[in-house]
C-alpha positions as CSV (number, residue, x, y, z in Angstrom):
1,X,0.0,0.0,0.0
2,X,2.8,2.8,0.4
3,X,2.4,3.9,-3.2
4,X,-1.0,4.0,-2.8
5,X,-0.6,5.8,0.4
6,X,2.3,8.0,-0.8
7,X,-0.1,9.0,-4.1
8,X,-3.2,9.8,-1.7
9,X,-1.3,11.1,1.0
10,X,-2.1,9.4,3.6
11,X,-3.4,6.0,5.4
12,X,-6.7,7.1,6.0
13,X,-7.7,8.0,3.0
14,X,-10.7,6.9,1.1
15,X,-8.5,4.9,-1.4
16,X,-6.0,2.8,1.0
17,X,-9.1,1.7,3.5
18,X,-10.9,0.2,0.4
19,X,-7.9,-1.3,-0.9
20,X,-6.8,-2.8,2.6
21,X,-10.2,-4.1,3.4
22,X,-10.1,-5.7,0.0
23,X,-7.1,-7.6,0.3
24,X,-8.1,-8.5,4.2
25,X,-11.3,-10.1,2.4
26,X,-9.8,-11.7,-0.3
27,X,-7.0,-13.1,2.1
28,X,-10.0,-15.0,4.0
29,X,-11.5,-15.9,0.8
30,X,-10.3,-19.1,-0.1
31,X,-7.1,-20.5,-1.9
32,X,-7.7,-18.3,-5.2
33,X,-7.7,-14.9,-3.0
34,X,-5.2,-15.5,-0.9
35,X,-3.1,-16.9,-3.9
36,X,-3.9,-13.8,-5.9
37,X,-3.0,-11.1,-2.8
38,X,0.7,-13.1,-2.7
39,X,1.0,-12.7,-6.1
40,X,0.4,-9.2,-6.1
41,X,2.1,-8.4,-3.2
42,X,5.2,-9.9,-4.6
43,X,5.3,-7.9,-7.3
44,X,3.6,-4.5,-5.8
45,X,6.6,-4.8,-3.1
46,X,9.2,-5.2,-5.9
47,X,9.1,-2.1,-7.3
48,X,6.9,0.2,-4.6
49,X,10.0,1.4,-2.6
50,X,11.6,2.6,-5.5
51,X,8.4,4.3,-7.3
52,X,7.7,5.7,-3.4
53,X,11.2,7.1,-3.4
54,X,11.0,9.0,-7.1
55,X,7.3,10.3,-6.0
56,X,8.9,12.0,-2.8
57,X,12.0,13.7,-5.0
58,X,9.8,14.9,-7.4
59,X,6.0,15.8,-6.1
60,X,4.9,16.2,-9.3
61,X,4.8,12.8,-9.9
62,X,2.5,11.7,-6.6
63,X,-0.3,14.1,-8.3
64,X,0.4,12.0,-12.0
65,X,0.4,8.8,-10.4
66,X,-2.8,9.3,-7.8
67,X,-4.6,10.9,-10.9
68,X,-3.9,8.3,-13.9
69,X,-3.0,5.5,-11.9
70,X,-4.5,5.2,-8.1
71,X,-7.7,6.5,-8.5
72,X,-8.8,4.9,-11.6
73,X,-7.7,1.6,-10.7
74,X,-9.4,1.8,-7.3
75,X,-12.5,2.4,-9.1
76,X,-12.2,-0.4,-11.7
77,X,-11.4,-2.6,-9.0
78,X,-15.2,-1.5,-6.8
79,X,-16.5,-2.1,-9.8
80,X,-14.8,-5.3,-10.7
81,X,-15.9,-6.7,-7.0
82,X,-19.7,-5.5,-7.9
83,X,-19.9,-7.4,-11.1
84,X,-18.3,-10.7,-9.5
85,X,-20.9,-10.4,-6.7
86,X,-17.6,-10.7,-4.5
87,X,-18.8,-10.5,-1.0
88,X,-16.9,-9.7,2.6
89,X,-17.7,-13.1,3.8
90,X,-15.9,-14.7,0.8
91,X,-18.7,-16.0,-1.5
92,X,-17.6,-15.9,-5.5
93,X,-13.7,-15.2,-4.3
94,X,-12.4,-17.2,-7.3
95,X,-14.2,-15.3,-9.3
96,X,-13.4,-12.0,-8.5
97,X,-9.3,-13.1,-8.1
98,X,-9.3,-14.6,-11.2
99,X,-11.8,-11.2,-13.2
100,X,-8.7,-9.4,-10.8
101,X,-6.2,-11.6,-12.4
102,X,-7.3,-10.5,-16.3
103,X,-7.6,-7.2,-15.3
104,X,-3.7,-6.8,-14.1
105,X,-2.6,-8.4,-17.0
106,X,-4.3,-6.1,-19.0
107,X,-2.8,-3.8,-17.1
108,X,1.0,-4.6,-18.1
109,X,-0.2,-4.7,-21.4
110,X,-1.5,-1.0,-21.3
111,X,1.1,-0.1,-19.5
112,X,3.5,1.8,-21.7
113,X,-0.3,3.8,-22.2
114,X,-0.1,4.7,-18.3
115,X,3.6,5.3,-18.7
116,X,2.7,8.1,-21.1
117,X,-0.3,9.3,-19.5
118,X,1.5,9.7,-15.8
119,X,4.2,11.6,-17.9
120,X,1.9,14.3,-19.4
121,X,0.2,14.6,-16.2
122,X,3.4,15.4,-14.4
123,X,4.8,17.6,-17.4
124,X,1.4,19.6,-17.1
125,X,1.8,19.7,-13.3
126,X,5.8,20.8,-14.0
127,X,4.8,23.7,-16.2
128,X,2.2,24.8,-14.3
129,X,2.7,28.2,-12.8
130,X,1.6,27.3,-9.5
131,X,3.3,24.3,-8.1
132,X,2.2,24.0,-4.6
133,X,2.7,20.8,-3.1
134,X,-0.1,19.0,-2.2
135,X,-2.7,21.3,-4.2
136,X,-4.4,18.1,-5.3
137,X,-4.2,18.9,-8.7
């Protein structure tokens, strides 16, 4: 969760609770859940510390990456769960892991897309004339 948290700015936000319950729920699940939250955690904590670290040198980039990234995906993902009928107590877990699954490998293969839309977002944020950190922009 730290880019997540890093992007929204902070653990209480709207966007880590959801995503934290979700991954709570899916870890109790079943097998498929809790198999898809290791996967993804293996690869989120990978490359998270270093994105983290790039978003705190250069602010411009928490806006880009909350904007094209965070908050879109967060709502996919609600939506995702809704479609599955995924429920708290489990019920269609395989289904929404594996709808989960296709989704992040569509993902990696849009993601020279995101690359380039997190890059005009931060280049608009950079030439901005008002570059206040943290003006949610």
């Amino acid at each position: 969760m730290i880019v997540v948290i890093a992007a929204s700015g902070s653990s209480q936000a709207v966007e880590v609770q959801f995503l934290q319950r979700l991954r709570r729920e899916l870890r109790k699940s079943g097998p498929a859940g809790a198999g898809f939250i290791r996967a993804v955690n293996g690869l989120y904590y990978s490359v998270s510390p270093k994105l983290v670290w790039q978003m705190r040198k250069y602010p411009g980039l928490k806006w880009a990456i909350r904007d094209v990234l965070v908050k879109p995906s967060v709502g996919i993902i609600d939506r995702t769960r809704k479609i599955s009928g995924f429920k708290p107590d489990g019920t269609n877990g395989a289904i929404f892991a594996a709808m989960l699954a296709s989704l992040g490998i569509a993902g990696m293969l849009a993601s020279p897309i995101l690359l380039c839309l997190v890059m005009m977002r931060w280049a608009v944020f950079a030439l901005s004339s008002e570059q206040e950190v943290g003006d949610g922009r």
